[in-house]
C-alpha positions, 0 to 999 in steps of 0.5 A, a space after each residue: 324668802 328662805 325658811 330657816 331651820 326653826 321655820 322649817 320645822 315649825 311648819 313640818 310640826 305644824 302639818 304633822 299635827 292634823 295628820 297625825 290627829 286623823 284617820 290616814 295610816 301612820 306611814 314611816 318616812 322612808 314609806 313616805 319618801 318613797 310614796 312622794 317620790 313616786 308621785 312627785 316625780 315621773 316614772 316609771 319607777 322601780 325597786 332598784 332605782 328608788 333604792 338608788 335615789 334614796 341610797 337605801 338597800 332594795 330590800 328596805 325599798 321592797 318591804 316599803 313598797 309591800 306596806 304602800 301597796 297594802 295600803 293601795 297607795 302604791 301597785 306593782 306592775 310587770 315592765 313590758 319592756 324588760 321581764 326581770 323588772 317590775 315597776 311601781 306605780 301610783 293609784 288614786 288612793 295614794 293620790 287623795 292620800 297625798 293631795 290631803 296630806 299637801 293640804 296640810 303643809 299648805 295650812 301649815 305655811 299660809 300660817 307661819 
């Protein structure tokens, strides 16, 4: 069944709170759309098509990925198959980041 949107946002609350409680660096949500994106949906992946799929500028895609990548949640590789870009991949500290992160909402949700 559906959730509405109370549900809904009790279950985002209800998984932000352990999140927030712990030790994982406090990313923004466009840092996390862009990290989810990357891991929930196949690659490879660029600046310029994350920018399209979110419809957000590529310098606000770029400055995103700068702080994953800081954070080793995300890494830059150059595309082989076309020098002008680059392409932003996945790391399994971005991964762990993530699968705990899903843990949450999975609490969340067998609670609600």
């Amino acid at each position: 069944m559906p959730l509405n949107s109370k549900q809904a946002l009790t279950l985002w609350q209800r998984a932000l709170i352990p999140y927030v409680r712990g030790q994982s660096p406090d990313l923004s949500a466009r840092q996390m759309a862009l990290l989810l994106s990357i891991y929930v949906e196949g690659g490879p992946h660029t600046v310029r098509g994350l920018a399209a799929k979110l419809s957000i500028s590529k310098p606000a895609v770029t400055r995103a990925i700068d702080a994953l990548e800081k954070l080793e949640f995300v890494r830059r590789l150059p595309d082989e198959t076309d020098k002008r870009s680059v392409l932003v991949s996945r790391t399994v500290k971005g991964a762990v980041f993530l699968d705990q992160f899903g843990a949450f909402i999975a609490a969340a949700a067998e609670n609600l």
